[in-house]
N, CA and C atoms of all chains as a GROMACS GRO file, in nm:
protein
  570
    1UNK      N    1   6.797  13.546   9.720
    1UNK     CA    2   6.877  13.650   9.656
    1UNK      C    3   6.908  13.616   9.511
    2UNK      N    4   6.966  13.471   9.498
    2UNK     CA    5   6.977  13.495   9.327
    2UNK      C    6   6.876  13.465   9.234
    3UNK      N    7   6.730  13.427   9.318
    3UNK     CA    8   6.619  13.410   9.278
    3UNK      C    9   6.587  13.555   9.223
    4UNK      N   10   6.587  13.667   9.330
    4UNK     CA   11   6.572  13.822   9.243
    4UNK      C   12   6.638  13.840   9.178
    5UNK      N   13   6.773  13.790   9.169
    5UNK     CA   14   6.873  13.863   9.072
    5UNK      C   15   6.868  13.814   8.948
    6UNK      N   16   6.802  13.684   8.951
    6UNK     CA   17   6.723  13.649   8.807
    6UNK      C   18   6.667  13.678   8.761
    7UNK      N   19   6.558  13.730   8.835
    7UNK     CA   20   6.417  13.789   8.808
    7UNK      C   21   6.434  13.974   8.763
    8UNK      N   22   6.563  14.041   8.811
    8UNK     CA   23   6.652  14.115   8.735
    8UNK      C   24   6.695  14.118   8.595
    9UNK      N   25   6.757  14.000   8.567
    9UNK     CA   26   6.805  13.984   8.454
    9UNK      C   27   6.712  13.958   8.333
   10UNK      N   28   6.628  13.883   8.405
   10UNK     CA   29   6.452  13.850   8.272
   10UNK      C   30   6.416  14.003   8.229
   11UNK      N   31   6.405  14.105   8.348
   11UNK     CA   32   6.352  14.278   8.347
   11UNK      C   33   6.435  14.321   8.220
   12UNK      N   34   6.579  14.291   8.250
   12UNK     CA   35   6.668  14.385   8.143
   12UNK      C   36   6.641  14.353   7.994
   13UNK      N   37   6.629  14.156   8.003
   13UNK     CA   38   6.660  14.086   7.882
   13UNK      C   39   6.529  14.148   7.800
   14UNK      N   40   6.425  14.202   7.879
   14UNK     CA   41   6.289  14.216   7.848
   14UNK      C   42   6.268  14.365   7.802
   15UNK      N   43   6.378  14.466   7.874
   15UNK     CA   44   6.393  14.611   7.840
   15UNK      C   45   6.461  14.607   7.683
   16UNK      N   46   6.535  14.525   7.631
   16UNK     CA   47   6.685  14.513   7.518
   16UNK      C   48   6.550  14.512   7.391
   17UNK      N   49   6.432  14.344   7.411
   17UNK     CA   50   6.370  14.340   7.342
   17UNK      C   51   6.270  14.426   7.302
   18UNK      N   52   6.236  14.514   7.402
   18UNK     CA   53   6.130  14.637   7.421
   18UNK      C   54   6.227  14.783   7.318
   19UNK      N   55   6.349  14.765   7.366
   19UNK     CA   56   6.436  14.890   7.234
   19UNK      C   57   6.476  14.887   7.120
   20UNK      N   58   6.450  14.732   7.087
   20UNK     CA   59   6.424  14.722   6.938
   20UNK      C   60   6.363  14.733   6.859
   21UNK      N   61   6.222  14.796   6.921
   21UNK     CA   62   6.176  14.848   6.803
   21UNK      C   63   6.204  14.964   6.743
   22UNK      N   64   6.288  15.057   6.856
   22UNK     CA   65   6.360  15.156   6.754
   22UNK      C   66   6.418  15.130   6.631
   23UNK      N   67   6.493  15.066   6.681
   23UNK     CA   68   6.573  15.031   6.549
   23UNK      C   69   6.474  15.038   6.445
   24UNK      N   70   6.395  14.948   6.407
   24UNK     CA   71   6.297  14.964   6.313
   24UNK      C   72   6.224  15.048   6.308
   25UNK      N   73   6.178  15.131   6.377
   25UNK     CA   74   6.092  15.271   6.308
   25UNK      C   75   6.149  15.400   6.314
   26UNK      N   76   6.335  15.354   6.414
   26UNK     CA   77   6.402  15.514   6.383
   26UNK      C   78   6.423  15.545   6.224
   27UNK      N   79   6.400  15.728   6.271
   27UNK     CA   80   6.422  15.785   6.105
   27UNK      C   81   6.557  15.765   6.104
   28UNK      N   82   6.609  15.820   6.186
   28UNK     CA   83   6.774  15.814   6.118
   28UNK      C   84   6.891  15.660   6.161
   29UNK      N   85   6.953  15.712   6.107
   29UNK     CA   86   7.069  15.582   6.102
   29UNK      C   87   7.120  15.617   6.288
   30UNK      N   88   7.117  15.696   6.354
   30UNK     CA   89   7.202  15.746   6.493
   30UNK      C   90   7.118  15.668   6.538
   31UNK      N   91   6.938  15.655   6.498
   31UNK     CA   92   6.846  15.607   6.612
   31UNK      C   93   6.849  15.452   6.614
   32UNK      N   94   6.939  15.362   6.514
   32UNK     CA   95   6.993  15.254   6.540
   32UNK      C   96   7.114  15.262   6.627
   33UNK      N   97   7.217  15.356   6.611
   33UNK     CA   98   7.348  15.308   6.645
   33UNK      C   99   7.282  15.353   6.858
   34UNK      N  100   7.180  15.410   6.856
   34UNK     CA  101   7.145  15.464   6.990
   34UNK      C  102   7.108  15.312   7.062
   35UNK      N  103   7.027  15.244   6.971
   35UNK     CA  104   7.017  15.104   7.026
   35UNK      C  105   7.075  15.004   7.025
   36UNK      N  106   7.227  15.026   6.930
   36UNK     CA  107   7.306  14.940   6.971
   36UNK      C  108   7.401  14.986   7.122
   37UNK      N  109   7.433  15.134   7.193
   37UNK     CA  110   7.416  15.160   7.308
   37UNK      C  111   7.344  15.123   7.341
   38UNK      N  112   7.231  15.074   7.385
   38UNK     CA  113   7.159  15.034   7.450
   38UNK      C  114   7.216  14.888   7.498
   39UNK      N  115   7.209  14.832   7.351
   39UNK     CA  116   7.207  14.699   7.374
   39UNK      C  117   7.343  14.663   7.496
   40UNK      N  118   7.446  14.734   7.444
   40UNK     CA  119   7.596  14.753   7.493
   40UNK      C  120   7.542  14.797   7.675
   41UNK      N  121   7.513  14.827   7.679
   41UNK     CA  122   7.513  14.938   7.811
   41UNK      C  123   7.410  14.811   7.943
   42UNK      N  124   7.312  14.722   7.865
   42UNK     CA  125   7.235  14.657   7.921
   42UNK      C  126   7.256  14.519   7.907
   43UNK      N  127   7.395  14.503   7.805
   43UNK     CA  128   7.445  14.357   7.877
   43UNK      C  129   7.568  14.401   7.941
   44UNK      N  130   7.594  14.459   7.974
   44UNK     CA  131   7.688  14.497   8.106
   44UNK      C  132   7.660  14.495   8.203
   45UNK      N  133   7.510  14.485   8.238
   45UNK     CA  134   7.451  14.567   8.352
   45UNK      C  135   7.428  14.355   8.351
   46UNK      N  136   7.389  14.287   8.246
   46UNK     CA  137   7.346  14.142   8.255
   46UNK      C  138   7.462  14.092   8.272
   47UNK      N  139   7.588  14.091   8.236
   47UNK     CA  140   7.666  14.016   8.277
   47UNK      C  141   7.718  14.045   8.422
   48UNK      N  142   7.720  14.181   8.442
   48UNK     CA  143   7.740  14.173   8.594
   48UNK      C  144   7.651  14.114   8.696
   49UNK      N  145   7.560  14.073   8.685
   49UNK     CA  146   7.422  14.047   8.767
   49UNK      C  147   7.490  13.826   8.741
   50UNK      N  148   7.507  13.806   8.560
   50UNK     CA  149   7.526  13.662   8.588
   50UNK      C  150   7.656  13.632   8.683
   51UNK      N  151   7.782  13.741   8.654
   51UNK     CA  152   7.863  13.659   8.776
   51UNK      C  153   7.854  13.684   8.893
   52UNK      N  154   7.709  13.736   8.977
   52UNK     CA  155   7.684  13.719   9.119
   52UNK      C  156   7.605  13.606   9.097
   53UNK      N  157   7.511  13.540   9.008
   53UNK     CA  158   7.405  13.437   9.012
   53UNK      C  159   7.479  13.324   9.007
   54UNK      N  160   7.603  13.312   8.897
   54UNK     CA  161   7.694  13.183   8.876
   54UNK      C  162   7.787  13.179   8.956
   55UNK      N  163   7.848  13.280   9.014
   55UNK     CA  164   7.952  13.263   9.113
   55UNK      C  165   8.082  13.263   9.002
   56UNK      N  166   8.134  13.316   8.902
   56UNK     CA  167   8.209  13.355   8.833
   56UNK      C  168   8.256  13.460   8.826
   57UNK      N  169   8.373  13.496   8.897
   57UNK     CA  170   8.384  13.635   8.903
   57UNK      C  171   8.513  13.698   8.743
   58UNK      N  172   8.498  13.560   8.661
   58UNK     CA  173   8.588  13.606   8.574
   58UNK      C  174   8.454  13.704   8.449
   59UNK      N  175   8.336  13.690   8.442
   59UNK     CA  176   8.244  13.740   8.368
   59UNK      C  177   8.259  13.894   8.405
   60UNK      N  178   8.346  13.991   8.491
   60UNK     CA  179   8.318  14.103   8.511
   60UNK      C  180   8.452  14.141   8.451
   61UNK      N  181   8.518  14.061   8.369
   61UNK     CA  182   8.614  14.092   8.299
   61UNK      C  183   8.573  14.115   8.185
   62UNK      N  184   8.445  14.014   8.102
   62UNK     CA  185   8.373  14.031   8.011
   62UNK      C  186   8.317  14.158   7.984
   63UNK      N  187   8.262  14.198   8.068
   63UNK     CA  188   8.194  14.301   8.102
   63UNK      C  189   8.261  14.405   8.103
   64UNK      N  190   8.374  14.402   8.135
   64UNK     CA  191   8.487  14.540   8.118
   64UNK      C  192   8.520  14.512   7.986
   65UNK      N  193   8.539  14.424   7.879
   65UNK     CA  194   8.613  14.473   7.764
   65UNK      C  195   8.456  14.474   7.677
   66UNK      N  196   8.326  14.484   7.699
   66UNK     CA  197   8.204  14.519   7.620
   66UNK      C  198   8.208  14.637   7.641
   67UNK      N  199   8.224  14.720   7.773
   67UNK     CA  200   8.238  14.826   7.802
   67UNK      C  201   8.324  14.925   7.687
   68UNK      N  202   8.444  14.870   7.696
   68UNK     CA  203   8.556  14.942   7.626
   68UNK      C  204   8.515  14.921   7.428
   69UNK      N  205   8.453  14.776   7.410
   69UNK     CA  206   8.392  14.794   7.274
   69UNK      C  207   8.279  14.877   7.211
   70UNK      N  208   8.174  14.902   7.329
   70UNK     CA  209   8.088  14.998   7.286
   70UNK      C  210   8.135  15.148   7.266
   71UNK      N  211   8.251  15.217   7.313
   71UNK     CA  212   8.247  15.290   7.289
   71UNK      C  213   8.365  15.278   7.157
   72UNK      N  214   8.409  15.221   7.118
   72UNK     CA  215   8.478  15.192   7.022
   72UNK      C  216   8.429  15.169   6.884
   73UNK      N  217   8.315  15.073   6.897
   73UNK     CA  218   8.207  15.098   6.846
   73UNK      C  219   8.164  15.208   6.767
   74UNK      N  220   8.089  15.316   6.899
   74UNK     CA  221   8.027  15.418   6.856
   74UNK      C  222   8.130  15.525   6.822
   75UNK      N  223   8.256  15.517   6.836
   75UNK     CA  224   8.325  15.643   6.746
   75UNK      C  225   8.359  15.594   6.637
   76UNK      N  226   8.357  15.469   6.576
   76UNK     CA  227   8.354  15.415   6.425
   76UNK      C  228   8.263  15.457   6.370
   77UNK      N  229   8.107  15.432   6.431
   77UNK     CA  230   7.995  15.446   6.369
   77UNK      C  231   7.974  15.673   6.313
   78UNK      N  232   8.094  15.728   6.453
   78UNK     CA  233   8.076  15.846   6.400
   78UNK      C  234   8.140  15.889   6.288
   79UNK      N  235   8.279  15.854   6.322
   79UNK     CA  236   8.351  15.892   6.244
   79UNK      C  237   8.356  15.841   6.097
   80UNK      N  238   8.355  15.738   6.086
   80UNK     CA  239   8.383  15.651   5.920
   80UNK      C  240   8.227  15.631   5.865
   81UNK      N  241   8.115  15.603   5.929
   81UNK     CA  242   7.980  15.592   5.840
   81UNK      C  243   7.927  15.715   5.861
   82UNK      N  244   7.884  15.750   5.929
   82UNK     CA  245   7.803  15.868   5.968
   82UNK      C  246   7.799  15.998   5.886
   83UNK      N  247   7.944  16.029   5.937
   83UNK     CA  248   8.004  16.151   5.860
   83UNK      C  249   8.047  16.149   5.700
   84UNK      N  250   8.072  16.012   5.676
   84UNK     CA  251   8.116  15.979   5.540
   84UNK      C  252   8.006  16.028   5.472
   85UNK      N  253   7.855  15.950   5.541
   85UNK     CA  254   7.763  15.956   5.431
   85UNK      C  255   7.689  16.111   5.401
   86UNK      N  256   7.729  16.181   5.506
   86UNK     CA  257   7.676  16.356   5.437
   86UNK      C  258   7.775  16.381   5.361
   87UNK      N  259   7.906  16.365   5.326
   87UNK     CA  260   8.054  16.385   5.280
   87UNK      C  261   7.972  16.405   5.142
   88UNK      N  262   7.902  16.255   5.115
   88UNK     CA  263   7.895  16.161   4.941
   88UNK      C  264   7.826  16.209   4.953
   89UNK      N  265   7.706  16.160   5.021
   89UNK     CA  266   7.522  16.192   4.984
   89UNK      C  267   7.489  16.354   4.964
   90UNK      N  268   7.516  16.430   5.049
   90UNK     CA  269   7.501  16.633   5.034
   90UNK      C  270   7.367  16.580   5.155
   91UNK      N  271   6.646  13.850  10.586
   91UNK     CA  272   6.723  13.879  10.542
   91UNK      C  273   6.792  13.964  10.600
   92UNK      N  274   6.937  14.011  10.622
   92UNK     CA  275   6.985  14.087  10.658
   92UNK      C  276   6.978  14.230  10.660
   93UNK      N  277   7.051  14.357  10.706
   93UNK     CA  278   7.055  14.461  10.668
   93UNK      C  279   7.117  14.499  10.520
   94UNK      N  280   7.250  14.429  10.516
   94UNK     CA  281   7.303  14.403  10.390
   94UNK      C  282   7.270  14.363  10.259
   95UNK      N  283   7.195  14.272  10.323
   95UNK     CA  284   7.118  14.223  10.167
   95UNK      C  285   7.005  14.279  10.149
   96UNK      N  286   6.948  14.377  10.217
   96UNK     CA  287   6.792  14.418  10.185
   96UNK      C  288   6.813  14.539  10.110
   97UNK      N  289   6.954  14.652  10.143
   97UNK     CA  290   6.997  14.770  10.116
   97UNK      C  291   7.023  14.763   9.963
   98UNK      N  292   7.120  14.611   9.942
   98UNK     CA  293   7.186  14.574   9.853
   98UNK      C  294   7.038  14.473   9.766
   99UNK      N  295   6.953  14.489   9.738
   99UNK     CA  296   6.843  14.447   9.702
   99UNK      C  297   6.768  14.563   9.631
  100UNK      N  298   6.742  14.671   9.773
  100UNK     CA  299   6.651  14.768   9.722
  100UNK      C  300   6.750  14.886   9.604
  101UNK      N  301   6.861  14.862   9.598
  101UNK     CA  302   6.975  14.944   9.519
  101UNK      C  303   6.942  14.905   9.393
  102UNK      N  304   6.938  14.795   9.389
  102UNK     CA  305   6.965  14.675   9.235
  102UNK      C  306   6.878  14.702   9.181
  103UNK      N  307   6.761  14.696   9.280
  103UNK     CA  308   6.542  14.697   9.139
  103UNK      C  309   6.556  14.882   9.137
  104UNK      N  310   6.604  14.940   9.243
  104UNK     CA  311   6.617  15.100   9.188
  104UNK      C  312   6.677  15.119   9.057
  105UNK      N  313   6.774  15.036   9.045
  105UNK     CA  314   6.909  15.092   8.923
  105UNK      C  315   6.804  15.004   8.796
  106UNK      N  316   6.729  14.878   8.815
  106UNK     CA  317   6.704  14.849   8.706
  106UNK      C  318   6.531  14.891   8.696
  107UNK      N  319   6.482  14.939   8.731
  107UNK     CA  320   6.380  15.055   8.736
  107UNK      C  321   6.383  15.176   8.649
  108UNK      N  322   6.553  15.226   8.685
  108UNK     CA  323   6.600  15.346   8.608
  108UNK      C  324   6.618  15.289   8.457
  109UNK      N  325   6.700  15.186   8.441
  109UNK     CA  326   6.667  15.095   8.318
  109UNK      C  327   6.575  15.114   8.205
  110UNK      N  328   6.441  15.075   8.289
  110UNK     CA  329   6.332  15.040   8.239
  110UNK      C  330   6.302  15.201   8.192
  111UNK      N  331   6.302  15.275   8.276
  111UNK     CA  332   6.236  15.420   8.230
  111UNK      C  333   6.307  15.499   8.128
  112UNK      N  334   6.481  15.462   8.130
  112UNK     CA  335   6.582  15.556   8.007
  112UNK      C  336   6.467  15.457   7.909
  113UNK      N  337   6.503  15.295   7.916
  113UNK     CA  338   6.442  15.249   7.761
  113UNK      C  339   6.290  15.294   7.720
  114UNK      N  340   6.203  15.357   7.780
  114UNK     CA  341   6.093  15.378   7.799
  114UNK      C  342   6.046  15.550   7.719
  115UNK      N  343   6.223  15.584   7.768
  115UNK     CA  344   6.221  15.728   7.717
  115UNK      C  345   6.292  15.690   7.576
  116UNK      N  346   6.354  15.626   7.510
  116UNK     CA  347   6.432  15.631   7.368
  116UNK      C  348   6.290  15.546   7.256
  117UNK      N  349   6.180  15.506   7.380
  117UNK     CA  350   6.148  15.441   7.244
  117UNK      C  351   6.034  15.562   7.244
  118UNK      N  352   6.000  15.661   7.358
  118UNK     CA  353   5.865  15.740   7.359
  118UNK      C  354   5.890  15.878   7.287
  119UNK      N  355   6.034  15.925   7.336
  119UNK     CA  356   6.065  16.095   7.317
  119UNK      C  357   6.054  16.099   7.170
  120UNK      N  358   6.030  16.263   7.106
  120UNK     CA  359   5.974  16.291   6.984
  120UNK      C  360   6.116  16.324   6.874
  121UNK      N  361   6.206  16.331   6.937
  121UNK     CA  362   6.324  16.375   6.878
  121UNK      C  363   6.449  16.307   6.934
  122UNK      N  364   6.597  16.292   6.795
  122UNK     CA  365   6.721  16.220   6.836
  122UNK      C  366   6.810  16.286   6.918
  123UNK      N  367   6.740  16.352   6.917
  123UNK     CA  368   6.828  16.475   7.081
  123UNK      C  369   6.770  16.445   7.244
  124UNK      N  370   6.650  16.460   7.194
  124UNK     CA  371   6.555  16.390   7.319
  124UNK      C  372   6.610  16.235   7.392
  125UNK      N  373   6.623  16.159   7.284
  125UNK     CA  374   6.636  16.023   7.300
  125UNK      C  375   6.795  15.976   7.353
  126UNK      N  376   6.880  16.061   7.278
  126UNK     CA  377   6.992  16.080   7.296
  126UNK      C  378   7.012  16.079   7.491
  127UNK      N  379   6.947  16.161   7.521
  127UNK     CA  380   6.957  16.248   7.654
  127UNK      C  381   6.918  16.104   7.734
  128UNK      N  382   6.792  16.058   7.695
  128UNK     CA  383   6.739  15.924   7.754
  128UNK      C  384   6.812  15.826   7.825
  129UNK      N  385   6.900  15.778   7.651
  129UNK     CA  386   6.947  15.687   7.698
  129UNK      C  387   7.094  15.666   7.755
  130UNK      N  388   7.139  15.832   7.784
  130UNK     CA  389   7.263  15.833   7.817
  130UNK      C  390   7.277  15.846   7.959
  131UNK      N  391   7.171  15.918   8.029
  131UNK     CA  392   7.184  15.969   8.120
  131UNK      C  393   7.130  15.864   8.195
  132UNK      N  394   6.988  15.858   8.203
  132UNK     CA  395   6.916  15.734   8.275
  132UNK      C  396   6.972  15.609   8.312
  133UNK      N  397   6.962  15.584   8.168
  133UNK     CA  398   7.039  15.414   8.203
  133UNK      C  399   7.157  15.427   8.268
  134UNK      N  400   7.267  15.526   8.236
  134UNK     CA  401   7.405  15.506   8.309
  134UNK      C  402   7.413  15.566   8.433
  135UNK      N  403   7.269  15.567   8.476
  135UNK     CA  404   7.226  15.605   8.617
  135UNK      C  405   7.153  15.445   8.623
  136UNK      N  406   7.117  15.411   8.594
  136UNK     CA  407   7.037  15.272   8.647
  136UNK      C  408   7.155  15.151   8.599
  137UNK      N  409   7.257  15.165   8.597
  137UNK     CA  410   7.399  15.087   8.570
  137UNK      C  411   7.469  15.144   8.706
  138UNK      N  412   7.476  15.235   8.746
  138UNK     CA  413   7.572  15.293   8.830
  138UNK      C  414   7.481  15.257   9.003
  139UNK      N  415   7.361  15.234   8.990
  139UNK     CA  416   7.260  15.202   9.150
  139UNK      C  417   7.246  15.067   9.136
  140UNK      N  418   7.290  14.987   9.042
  140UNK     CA  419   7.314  14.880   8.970
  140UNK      C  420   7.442  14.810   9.040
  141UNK      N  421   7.518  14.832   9.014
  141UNK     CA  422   7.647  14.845   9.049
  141UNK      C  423   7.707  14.880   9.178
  142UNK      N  424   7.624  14.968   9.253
  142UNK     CA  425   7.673  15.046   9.352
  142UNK      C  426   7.604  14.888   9.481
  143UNK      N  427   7.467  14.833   9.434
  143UNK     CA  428   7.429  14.715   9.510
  143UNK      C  429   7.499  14.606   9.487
  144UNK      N  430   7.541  14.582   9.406
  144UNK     CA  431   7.619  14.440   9.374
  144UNK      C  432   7.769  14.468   9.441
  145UNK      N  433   7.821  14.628   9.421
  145UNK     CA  434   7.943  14.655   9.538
  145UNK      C  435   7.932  14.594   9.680
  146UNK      N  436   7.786  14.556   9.711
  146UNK     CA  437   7.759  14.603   9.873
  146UNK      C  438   7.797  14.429   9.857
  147UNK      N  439   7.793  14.409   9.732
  147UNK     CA  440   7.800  14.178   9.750
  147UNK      C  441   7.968  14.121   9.743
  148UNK      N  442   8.023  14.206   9.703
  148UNK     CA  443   8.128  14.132   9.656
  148UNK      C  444   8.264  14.119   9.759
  149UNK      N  445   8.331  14.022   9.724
  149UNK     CA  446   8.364  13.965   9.854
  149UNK      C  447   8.524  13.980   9.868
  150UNK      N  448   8.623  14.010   9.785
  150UNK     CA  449   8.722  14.135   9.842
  150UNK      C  450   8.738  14.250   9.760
  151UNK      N  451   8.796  14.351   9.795
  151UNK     CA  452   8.825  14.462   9.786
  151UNK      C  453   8.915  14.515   9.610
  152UNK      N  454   8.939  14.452   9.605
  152UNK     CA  455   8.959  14.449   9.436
  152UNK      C  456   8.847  14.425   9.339
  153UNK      N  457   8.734  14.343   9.392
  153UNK     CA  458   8.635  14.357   9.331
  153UNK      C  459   8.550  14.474   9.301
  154UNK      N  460   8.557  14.513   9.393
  154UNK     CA  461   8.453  14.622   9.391
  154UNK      C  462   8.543  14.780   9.299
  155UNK      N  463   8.656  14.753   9.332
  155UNK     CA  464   8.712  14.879   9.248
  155UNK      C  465   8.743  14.813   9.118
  156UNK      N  466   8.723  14.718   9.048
  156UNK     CA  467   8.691  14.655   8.910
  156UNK      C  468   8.540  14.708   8.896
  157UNK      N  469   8.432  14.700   8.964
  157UNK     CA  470   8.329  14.756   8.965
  157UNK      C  471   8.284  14.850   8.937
  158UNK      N  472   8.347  14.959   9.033
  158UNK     CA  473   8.338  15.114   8.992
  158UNK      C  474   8.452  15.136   8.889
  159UNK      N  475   8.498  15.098   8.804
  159UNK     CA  476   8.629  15.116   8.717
  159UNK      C  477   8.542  15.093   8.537
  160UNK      N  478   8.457  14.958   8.638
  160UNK     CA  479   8.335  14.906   8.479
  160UNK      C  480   8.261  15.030   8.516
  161UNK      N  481   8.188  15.148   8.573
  161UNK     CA  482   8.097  15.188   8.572
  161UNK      C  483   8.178  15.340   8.499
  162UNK      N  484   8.270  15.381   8.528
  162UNK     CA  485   8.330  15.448   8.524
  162UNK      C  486   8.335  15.499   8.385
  163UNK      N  487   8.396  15.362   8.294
  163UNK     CA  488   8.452  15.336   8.171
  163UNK      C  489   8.324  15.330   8.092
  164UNK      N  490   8.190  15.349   8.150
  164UNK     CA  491   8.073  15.311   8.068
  164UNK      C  492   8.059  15.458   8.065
  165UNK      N  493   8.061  15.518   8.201
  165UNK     CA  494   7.991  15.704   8.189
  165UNK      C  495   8.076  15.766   8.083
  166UNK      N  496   8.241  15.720   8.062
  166UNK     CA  497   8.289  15.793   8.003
  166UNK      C  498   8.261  15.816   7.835
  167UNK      N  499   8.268  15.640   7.872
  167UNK     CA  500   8.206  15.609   7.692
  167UNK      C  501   8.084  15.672   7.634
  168UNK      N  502   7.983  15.649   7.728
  168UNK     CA  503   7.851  15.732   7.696
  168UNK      C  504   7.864  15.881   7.639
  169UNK      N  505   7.929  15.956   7.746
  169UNK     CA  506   7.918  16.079   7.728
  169UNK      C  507   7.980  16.123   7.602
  170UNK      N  508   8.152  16.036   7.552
  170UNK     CA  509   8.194  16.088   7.427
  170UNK      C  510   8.085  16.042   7.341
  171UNK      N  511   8.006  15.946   7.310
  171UNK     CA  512   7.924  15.910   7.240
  171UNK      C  513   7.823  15.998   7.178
  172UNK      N  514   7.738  16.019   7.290
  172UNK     CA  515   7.652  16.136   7.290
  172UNK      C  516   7.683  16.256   7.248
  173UNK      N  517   7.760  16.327   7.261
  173UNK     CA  518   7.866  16.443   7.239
  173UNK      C  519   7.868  16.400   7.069
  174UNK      N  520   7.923  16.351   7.034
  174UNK     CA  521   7.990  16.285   6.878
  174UNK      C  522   7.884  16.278   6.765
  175UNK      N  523   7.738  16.204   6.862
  175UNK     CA  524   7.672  16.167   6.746
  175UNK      C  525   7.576  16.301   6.760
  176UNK      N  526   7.554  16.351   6.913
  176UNK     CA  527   7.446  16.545   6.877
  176UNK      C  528   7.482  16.571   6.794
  177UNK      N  529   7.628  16.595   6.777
  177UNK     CA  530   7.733  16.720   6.668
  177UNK      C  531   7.725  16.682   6.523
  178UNK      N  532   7.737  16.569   6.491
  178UNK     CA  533   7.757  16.525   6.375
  178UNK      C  534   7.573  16.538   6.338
  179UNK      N  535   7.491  16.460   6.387
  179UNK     CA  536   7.344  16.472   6.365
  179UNK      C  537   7.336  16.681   6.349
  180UNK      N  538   7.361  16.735   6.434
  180UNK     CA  539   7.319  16.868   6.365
  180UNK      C  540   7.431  16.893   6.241
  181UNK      N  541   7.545  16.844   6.244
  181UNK     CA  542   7.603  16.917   6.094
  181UNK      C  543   7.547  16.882   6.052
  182UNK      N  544   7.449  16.723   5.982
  182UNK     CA  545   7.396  16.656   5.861
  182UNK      C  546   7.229  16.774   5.834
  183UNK      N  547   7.201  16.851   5.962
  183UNK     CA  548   7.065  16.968   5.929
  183UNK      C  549   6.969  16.858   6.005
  184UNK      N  550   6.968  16.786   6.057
  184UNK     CA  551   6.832  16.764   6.181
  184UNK      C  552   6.854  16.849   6.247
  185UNK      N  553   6.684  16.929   6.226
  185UNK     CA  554   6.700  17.016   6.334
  185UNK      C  555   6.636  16.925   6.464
  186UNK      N  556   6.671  17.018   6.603
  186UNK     CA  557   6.583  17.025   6.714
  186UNK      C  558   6.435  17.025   6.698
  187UNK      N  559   6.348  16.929   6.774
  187UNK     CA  560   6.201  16.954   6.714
  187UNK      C  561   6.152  17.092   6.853
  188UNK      N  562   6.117  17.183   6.768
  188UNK     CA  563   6.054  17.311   6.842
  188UNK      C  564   5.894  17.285   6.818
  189UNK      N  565   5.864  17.293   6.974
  189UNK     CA  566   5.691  17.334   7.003
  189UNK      C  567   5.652  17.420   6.865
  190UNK      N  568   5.553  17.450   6.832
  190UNK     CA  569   5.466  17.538   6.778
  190UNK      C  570   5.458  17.646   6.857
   0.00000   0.00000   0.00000
């Protein structure tokens, strides 16, 4: 069992590196902040998986305040850059 | 292996399957609306069959509603997300990409 649940975690660590190449060939600035959701959304999914492999059940605490940063995160990224820059730029 | 652990097995490679296919869709779809949809919906479907197997592991009852509470707090986040950045991406004039 925590032999798969490793072999889980390599899949995800392997999906994170596979969505970065958005970042680099999105046109817009959203099609980064989309992969920093990503990134957010798929170490949640990794830290919950390490505290069944380590036997740490304090890591799903981790995992709850990444939770609460990504979206904190992404209403900064709307509100103060995003919108700023059609404000200045036209 | 048990009944428990096989259920709670085949849940986990489902949810990270779903994973694989949202990231599969943000890096393939032709548009930030498209992609948008991808990676909001999918993945926080392959987090939530994710989650719902590792419920079937955990070993008292406070755990698991910390569990669904993390999954919870992710759908919610997603969705204002998504919502925030469509709206703002069409005020800035990206349009929708329309067929020919």
């Amino acid at each position: 069992m925590i032999l798969f649940e490793l072999g889980l975690i390599l899949v995800l660590i392997l999906t994170i590196i596979g969505g970065l190449t958005r970042v680099m060939r999105g046109p817009t600035a959203a099609d980064r902040m989309l992969t920093a959701q990503l990134f957010a959304t798929a170490s949640v999914a990794i830290l919950l998986l390490l505290a069944e492999v380590m036997s740490t059940p304090p890591l799903r605490d981790v995992a709850l305040v990444f939770a609460l940063l990504t979206a904190i995160a992404g209403i900064a990224f709307v509100q103060r850059i995003w919108d700023r820059e059609s404000k200045i730029g036209g | 292996m048990s009944l428990l652990n096989g259920l709670s097995a085949f849940l986990m490679s489902l949810g990270t399957f779903f994973f694989v296919v949202g990231t599969l869709g943000l890096l393939r779809f032709p548009d930030i609306y498209t992609r948008l949809h991808a990676l909001t919906k999918a993945d926080n479907l392959g987090l939530g069959l994710l989650i719902a197997g590792l419920a079937l592991q955990a070993e008292t009852f406070a755990g698991i509603l910390k569990l669904i509470l993390i999954w919870l707090l992710v759908l919610a986040s997603s969705a204002t997300i998504s919502f925030l950045v469509a709206r703002t991406t069409l005020s800035r004039g990206i349009e929708p990409r329309r067929k020919a």
